[in-house]
C-alpha positions as CSV (number, residue, x, y, z in Angstrom):
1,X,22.5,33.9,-7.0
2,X,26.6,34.0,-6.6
3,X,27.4,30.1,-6.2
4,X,31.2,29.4,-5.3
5,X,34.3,29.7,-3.1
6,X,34.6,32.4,-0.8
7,X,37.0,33.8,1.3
8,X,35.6,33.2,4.9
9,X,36.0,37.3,5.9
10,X,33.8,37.7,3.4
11,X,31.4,35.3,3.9
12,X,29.2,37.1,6.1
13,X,25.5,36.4,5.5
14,X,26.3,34.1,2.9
15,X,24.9,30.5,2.9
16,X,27.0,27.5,3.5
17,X,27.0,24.9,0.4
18,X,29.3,22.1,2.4
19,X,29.0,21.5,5.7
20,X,32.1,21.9,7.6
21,X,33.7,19.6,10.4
22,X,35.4,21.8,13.0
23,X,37.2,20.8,16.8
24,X,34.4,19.3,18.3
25,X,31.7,20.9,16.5
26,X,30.5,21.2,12.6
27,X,28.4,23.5,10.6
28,X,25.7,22.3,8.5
29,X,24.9,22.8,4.9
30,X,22.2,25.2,4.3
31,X,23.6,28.0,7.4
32,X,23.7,31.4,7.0
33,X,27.1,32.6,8.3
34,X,27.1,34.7,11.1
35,X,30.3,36.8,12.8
36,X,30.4,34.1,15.4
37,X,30.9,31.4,12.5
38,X,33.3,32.9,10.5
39,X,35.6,34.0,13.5
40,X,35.1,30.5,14.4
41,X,35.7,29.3,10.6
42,X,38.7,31.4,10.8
43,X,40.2,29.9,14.3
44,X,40.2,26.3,12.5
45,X,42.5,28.3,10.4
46,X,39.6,28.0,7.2
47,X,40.1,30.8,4.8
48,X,38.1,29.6,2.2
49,X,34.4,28.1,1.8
50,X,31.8,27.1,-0.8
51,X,29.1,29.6,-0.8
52,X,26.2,31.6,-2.0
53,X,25.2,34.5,-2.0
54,X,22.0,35.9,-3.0
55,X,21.2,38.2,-4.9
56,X,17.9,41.0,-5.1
57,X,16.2,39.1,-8.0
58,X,16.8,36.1,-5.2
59,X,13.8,35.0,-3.1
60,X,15.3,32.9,-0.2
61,X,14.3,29.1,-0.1
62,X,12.0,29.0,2.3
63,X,10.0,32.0,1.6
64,X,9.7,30.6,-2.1
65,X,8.6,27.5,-0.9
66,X,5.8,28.9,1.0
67,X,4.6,30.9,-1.6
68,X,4.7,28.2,-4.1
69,X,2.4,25.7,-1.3
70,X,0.0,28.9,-1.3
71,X,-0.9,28.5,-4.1
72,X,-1.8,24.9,-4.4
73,X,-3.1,24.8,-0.9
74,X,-7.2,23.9,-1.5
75,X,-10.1,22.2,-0.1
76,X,-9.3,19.6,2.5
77,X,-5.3,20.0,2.5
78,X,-3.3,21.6,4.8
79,X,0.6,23.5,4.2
80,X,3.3,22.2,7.0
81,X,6.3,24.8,7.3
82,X,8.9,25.5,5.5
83,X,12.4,23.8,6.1
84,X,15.1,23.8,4.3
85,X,13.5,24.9,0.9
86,X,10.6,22.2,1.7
87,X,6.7,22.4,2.1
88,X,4.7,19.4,3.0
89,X,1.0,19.2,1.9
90,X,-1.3,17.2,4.0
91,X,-4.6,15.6,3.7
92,X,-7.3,16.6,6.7
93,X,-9.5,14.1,6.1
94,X,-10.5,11.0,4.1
95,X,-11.4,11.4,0.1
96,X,-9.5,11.7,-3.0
97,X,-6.9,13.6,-4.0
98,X,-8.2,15.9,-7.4
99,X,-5.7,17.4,-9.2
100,X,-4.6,18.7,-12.8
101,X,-2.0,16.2,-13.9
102,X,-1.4,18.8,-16.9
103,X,-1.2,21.9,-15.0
104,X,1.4,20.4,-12.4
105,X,3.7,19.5,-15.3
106,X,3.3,22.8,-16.7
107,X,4.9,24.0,-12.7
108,X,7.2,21.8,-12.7
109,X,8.4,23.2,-16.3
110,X,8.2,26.9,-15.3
111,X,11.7,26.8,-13.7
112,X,14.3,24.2,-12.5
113,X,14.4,25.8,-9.5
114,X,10.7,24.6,-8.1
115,X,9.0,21.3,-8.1
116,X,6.3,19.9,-6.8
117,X,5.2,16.2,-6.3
118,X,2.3,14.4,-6.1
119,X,0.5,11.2,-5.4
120,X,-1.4,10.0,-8.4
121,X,-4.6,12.2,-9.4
122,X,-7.5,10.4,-7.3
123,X,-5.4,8.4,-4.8
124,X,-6.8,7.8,-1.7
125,X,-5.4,9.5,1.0
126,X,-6.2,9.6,4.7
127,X,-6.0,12.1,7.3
128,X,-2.4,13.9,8.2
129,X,-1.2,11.8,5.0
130,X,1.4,13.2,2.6
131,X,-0.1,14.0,-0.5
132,X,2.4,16.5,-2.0
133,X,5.5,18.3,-1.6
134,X,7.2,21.4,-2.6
135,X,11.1,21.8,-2.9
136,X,12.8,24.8,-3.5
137,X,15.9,22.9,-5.5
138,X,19.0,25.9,-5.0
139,X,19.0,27.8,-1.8
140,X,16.9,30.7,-3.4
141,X,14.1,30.8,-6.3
142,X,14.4,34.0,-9.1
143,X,11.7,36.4,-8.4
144,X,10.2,36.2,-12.2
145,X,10.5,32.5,-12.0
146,X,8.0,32.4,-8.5
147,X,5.8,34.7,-9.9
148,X,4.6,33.1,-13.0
149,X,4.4,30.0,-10.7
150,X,2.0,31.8,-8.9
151,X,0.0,32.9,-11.4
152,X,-0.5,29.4,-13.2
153,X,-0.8,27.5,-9.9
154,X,-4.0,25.6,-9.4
155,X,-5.6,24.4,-6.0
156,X,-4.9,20.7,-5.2
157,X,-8.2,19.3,-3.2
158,X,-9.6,16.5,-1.3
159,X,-13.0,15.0,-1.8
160,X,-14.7,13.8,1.0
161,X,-15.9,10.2,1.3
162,X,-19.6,11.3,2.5
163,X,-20.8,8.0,4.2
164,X,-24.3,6.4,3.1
165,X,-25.9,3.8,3.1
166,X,-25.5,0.5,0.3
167,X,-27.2,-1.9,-0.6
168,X,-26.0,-5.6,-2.1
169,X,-28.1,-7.7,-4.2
170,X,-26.2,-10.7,-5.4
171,X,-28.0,-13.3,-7.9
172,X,-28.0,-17.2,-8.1
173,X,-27.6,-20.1,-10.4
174,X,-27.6,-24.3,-9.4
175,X,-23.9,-24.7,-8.2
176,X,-23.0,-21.5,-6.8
177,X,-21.8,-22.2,-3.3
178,X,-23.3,-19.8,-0.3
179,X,-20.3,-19.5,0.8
180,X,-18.7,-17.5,-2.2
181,X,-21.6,-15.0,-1.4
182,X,-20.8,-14.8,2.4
183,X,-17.2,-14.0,1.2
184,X,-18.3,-11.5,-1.1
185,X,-20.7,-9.8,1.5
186,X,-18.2,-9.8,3.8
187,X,-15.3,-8.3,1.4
188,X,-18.3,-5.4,0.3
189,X,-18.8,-4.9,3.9
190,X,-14.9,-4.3,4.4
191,X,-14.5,-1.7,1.4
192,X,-17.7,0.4,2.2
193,X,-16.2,0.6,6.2
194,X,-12.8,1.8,4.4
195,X,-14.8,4.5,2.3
196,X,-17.1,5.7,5.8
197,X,-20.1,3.8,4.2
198,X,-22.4,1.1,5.6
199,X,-24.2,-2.0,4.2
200,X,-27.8,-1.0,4.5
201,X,-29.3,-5.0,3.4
202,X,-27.8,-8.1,1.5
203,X,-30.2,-9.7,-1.0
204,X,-30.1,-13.1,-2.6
205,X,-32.2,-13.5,-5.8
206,X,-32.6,-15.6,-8.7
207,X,-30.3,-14.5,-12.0
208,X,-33.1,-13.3,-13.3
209,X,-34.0,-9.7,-14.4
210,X,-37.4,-9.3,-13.1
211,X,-36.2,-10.8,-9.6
212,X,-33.4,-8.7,-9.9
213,X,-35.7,-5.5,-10.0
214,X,-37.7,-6.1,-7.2
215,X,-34.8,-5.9,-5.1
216,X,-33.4,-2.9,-6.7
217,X,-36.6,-1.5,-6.5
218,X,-36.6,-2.7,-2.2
219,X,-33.6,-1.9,-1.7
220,X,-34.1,1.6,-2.9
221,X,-37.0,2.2,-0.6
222,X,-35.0,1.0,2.1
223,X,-33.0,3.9,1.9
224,X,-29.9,2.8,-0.3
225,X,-28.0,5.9,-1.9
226,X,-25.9,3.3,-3.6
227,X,-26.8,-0.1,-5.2
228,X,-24.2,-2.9,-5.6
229,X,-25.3,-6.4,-8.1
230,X,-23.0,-9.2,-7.7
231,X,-24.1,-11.1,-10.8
232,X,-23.9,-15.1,-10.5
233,X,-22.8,-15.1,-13.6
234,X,-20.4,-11.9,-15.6
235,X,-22.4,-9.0,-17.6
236,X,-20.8,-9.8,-21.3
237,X,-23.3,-7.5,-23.1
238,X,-25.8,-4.5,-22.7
239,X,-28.7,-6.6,-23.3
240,X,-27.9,-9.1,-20.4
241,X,-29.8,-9.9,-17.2
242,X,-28.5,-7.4,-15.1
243,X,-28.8,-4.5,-17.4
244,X,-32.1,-5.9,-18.4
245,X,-33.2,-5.8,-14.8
246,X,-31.7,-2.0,-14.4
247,X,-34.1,-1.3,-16.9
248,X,-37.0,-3.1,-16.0
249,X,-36.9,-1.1,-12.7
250,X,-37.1,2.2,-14.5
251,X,-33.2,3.1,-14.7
252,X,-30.6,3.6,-17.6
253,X,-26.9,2.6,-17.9
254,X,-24.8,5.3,-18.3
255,X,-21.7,2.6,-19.4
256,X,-20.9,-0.8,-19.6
257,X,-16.9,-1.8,-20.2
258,X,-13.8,0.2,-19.0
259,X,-10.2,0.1,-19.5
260,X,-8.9,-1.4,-15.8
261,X,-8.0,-4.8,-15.7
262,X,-9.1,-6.5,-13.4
263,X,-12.2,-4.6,-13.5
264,X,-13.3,-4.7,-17.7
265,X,-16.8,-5.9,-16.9
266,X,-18.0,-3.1,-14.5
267,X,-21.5,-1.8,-15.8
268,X,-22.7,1.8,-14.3
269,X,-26.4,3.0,-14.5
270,X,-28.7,4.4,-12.3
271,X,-32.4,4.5,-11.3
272,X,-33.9,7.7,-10.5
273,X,-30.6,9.9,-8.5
274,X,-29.8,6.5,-6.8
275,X,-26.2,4.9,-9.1
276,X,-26.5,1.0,-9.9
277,X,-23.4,-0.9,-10.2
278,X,-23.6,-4.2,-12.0
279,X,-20.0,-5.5,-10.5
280,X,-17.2,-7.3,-12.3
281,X,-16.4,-10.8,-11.1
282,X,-13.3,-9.6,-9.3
283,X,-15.2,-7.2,-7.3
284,X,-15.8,-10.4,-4.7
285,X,-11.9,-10.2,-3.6
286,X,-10.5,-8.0,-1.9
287,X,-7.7,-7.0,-3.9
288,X,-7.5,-3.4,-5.4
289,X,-9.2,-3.8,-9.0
290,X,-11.5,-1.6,-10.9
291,X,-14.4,-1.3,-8.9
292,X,-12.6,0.1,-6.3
293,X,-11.9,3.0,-8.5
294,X,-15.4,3.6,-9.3
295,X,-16.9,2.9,-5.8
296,X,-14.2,5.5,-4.5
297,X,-15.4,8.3,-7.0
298,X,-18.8,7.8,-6.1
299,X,-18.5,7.7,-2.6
300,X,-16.6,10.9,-2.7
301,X,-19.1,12.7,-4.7
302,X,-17.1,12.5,-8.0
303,X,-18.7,12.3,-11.5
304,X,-18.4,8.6,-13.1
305,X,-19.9,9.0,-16.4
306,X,-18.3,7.9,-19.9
307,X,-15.3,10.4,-20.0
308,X,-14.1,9.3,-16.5
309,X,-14.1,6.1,-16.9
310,X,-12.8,5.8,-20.4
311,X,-9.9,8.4,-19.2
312,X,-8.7,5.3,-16.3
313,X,-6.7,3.3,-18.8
314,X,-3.7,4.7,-18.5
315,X,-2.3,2.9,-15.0
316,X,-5.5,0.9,-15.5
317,X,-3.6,-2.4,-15.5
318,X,-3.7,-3.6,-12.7
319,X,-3.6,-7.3,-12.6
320,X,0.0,-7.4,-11.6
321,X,0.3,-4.7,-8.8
322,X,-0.1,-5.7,-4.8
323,X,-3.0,-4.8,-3.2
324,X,-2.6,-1.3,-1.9
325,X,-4.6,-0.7,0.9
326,X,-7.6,1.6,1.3
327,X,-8.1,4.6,4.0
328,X,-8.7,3.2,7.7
329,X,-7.6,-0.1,6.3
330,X,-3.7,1.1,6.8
331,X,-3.4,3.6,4.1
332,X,-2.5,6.1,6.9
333,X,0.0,3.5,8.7
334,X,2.1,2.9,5.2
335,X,1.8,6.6,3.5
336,X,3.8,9.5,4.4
337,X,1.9,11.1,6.9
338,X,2.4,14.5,9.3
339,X,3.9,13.6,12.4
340,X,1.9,13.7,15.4
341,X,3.9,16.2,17.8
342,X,2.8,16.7,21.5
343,X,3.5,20.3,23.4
344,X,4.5,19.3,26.8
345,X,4.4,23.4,28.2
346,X,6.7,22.9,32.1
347,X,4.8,25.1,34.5
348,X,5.4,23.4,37.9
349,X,8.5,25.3,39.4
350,X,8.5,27.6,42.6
351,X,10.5,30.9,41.3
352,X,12.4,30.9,44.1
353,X,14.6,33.7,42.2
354,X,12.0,35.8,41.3
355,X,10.3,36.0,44.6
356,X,6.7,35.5,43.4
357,X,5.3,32.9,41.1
358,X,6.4,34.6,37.8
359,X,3.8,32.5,35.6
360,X,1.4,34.7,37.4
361,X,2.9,37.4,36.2
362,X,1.2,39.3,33.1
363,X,2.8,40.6,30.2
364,X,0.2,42.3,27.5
365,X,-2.7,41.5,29.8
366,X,-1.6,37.7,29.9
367,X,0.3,35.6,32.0
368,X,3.4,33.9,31.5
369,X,1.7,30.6,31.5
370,X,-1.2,31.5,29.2
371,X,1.0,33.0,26.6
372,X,3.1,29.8,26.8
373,X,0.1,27.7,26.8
374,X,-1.5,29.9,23.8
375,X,1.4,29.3,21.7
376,X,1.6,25.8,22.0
377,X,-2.5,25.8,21.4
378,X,-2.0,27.7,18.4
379,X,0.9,25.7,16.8
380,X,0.4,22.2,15.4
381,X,1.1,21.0,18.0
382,X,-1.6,18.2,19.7
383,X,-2.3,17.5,22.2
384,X,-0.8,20.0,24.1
385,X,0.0,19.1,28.3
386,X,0.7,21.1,30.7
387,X,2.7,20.1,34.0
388,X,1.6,22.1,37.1
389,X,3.2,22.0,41.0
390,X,3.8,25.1,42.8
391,X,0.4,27.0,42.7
392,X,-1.1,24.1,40.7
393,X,-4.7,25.6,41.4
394,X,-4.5,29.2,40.5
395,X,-2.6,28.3,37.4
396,X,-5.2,26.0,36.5
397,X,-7.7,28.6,37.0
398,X,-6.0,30.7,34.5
399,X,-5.8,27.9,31.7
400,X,-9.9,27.2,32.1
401,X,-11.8,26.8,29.1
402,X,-9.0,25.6,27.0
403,X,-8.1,21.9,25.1
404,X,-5.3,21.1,27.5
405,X,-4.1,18.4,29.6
406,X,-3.2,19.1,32.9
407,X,-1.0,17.1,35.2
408,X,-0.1,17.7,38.6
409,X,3.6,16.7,39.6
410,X,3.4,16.5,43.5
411,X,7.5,16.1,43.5
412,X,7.9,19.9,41.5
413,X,10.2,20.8,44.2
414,X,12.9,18.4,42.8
415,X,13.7,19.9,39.9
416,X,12.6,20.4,36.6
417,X,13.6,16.4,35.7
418,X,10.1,15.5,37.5
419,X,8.2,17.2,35.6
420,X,9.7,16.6,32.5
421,X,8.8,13.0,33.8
422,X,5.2,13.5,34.0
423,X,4.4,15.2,31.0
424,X,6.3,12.7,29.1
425,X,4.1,9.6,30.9
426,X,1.1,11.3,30.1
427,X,1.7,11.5,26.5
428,X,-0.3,9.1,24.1
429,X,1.5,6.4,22.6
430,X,0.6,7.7,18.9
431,X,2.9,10.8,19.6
432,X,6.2,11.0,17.2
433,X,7.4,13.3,19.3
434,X,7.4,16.0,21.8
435,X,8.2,19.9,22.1
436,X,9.5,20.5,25.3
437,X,8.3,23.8,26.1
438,X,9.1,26.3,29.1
439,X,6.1,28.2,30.6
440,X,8.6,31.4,31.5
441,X,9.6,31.8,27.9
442,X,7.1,34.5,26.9
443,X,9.3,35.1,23.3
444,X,8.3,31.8,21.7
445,X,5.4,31.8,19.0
446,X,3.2,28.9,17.4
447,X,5.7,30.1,14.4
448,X,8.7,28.7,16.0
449,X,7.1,25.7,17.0
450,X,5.6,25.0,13.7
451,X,9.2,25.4,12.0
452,X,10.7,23.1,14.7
453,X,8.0,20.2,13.6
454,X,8.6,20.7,10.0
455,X,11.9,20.0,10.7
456,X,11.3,17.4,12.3
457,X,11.8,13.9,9.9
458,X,13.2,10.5,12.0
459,X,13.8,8.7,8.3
460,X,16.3,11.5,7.2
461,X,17.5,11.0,10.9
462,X,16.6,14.8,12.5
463,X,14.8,13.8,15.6
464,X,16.3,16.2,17.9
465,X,15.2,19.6,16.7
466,X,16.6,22.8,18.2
467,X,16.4,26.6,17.7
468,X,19.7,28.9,17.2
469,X,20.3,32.1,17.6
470,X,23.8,34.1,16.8
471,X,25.5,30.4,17.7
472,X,23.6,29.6,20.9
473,X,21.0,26.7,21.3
474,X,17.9,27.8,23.0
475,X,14.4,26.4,23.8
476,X,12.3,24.8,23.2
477,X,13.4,21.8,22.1
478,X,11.2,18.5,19.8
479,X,12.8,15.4,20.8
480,X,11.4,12.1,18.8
481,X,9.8,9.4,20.5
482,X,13.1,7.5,20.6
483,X,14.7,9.7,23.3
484,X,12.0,9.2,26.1
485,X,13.1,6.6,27.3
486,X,16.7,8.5,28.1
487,X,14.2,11.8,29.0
488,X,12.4,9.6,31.8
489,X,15.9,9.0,33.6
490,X,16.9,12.9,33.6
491,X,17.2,14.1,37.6
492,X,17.7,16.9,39.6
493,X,16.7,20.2,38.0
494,X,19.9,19.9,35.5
495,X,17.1,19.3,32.7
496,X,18.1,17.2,28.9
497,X,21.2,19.1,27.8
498,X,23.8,16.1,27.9
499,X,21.0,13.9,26.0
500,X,21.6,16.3,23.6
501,X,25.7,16.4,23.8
502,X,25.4,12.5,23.3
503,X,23.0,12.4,20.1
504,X,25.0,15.3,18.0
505,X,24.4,12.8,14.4
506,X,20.2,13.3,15.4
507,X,20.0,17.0,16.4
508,X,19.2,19.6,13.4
509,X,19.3,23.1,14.3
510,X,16.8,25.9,13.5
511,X,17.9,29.9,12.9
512,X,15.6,31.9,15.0
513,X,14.2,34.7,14.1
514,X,14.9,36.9,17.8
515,X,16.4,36.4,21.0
516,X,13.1,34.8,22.3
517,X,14.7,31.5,22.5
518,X,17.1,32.6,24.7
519,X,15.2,34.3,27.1
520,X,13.6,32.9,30.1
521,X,12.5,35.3,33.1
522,X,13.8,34.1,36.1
523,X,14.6,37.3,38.1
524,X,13.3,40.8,38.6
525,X,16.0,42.3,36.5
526,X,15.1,39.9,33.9
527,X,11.2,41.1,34.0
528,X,12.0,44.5,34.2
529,X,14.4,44.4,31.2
530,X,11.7,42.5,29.4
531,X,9.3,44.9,29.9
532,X,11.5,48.3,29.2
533,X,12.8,46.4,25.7
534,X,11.2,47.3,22.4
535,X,8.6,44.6,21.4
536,X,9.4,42.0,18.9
537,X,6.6,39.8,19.9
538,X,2.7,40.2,19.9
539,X,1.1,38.1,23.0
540,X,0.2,34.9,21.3
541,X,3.3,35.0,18.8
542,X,6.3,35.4,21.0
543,X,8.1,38.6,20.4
544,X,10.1,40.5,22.2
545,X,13.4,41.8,23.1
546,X,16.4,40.6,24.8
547,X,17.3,41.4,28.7
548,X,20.9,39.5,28.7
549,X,19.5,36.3,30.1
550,X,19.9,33.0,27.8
551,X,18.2,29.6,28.2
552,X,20.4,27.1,27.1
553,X,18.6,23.6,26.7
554,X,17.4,22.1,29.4
């Protein structure tokens, strides 16, 4: 890569290193510099830039990035797009997160140019939470460098918390208050909902091992997959009442001790396939400690034998770190997460200028409105609403059988701003955002919507994302839950552009790959020069070529 000042008739195609503050206007950081720009650059009387260029060894930043995710993309995670050098990795459901430690320091020292980040090796994580990231660190990657990435990369994973069924047996002695062991039933009761368990039966018995037994021994034939033993007084050797009693009822330990503070006196055995956990005396609060780490690897399926839990020492002090808290206890409310984007697809007005209703219309044996609709559906988009008016029942008819919302805007024939309106209201409050989508756009693709929510990131403050193409903003457009209040006052048919005009610090702008954004089939001529253009666009993907008809935002 060729990394310094340019002269700006030469920068074509290059990529802009600084961004650049022009009349009324600016160029960001990261742009590759079109004609338009430079004569632009060039009319603020700017002859010289910081630049690079790239060279054929050079794999652009974004394609890099994507094929550095691929390769770490396992079980249970999902890849967000790339932007701006950057691939997100997300958890799809609740578990652990397994990884290598080793072999992601061995990426990480293949070549400055790629990183990767991680939580901790069996955090856990929650659904749509952040559990890694990629980042291209120059604007390209070398080719030799991505490769041997690719071959050393290992699959990051997620076990599963599989639900099941535990059982509690705590033991007494003279002076132990019932109400410590309500507490601790109710804190076990708390950390198996977190996990997707359930407490199957509490038992209160003597401290004494053949009492203690019996109950194993019940509890087991109840159907427990998992027995808990909240000792009235702490396991201090192998030979003491609860492993005593583990034994009397026909089981082994497996271990008794590990490095975790608080946590040391956690004892692990099991009778028959069913694991027995004699619990440390902090287990009864509900602070993070070491049982947590043990009752998370089991829950998830993961071994706990002497090599695991003698490998939890490093990090295993934890007696002076917060609680952190556990999945569906807030983990997913306090953890990066992917945002939760809605697809609002605008299918309500008349087509007064095209003479017919064009969503009707089909291109590739679909109509406008289902290819609209189809792209939102198969973006990442959720959940994904459509506004109907004009011909509200034969459009629905053409959307039957597939996860959308529709909502009927009886005031269509006002302009676009009332429907805009509808679908915002009908949104769920745990939307982040919305893509604004236009039903006669048939060149927009899942693909372009995917790009414009992994651009999307309110904390670096881009919360109005919008394609570009050759200069010119197009559709459709995310805004962030912050602007709908501003959205809902919109009127006439004049749609959001000046919300736009008023926000320039928020909005981020996204190169597009075509003229799709720009396109929107309002007239015969439009449809006809649609139709006659070369395709750049399969049916569900977006992708064809350009009658001269633009959409600016709306």
């Amino acid at each position: 890569m060729i990394f310094g000042p340019i002269a700006t008739d030469e920068a074509l195609g290059t990529i802009l290193a600084h961004a650049v503050k022009l009349p009324g206007s600016s160029l960001r950081k990261g742009r590759v510099l079109t004609e338009t720009d430079l004569a632009t650059l060039a009319e603020a009387g700017i002859a010289e830039i910081v630049a690079a260029r790239l060279e054929a060894t050079d794999v652009p930043e974004d394609r890099a990035a994507a094929r550095a995710a691929a390769g770490l993309v396992g079980r249970g995670i999902v890849a967000g797009a790339a932007f701006t050098g950057r691939v997100n990795l997300f958890a799809e459901q609740h578990g652990l997160l397994v990884l290598d430690p080793g072999a992601v320091d061995r990426l990480n020292g293949v070549d400055e140019a790629l990183t990767v980040a991680t939580l901790a090796a069996y955090a856990p994580v929650a659904p749509r939470q952040m559990v890694a990231t990629i980042k291209i660190i120059p604007f390209a990657a070398p080719e030799a460098a991505l490769a041997l990435w690719e071959q050393q990369a290992t699959h990051l994973r997620i076990a599963p918390f599989r639900g099941r069924p535990v059982g509690l047996i705590q033991t007494q002695l003279s002076g132990l208050k019932q109400s410590v062991l309500d507490k601790t039933a109710e804190v076990t009761r708390a950390r198996l909902t977190a996990l997707g368990s359930t407490l199957l039966a509490e038992q209160r018995v003597a401290h004494r091992a053949e009492a203690i037994a019996n109950a194993i021994g019940a509890q087991i034939d109840q159907g427990a997959e998992l027995v808990l033993i909240a000792g009235a007084s702490a396991i201090v050797d192998r030979r003491d009442v609860i492993p005593a009693a583990i034994g009397a009822a026909g089981g082994t330990i497996t271990y008794f001790g590990m490095p975790v503070d608080p946590g040391n006196l956690m004892l692990v055995g099991e009778v028959g396939e069913v694991p027995v956990l004699g619990l440390p005396g902090c287990a009864r609060s509900p602070k993070l400690n070491g049982f947590d780490w043990v009752l998370q690897r089991l829950i998830a399926d993961l071994p706990v034998g002497p090599c695991e839990l003698a490998g939890l020492g490093v990090g295993g002090l934890l007696a002076e770190i917060p609680s952190r808290p556990l999945p569906r206890a807030g983990t997913g409310a306090s953890a990066l997460s992917r945002p939760r984007i809605a697809a609002i697809v605008l299918a309500a007005g008349q087509s007064r200028r095209m003479g017919r209703n064009k969503l009707l219309i089909e291109l590739d044996g679909a109509t406008l409105v289902e290819r609209a609709v189809d792209a939102a559906l198969a973006s990442q988009a959720a959940p994904v609403i459509v506004v109907l008016g004009h011909q509200a029942t034969e459009i629905a008819a053409r959307l039957a059988g597939r996860p959308v919302v529709l909502v009927e805007n009886p005031d269509y024939a006002q302009g676009l701003s009332t429907s805009l309106k509808r679908g915002l209201a009908a949104l769920p409050e745990t939307a982040d955002g919305a893509v604004i989508c236009l039903a006669d756009m048939p060149g927009i693709g899942r693909q372009l919507i995917d790009r414009l929510i992994a651009g999307f990131s309110p904390v670096e403050g881009r919360e109005i994302i919008l394609p570009i193409r050759n200069g010119k903003r197009g559709n459709p457009v995310l805004w962030s839950r912050r602007f709908f209040p501003e959205l809902q006052s919109v009127s006439g048919d004049t749609g959001a552009k000046h919300v736009i005009g008023a926000y320039p610090e928020y909005v981020t702008e996204i190169e597009a790959p075509d003229d799709g954004v720009l396109i929107d089939l309002d007239t015969p001529e439009a449809l006809a020069a649609w139709r006659a253009a070369p395709a750049i666009s399969s049916r569900n993907t977006g992708r064809r070529s350009r009658p001269r008809r633009r959409s600016a935002p709306r």
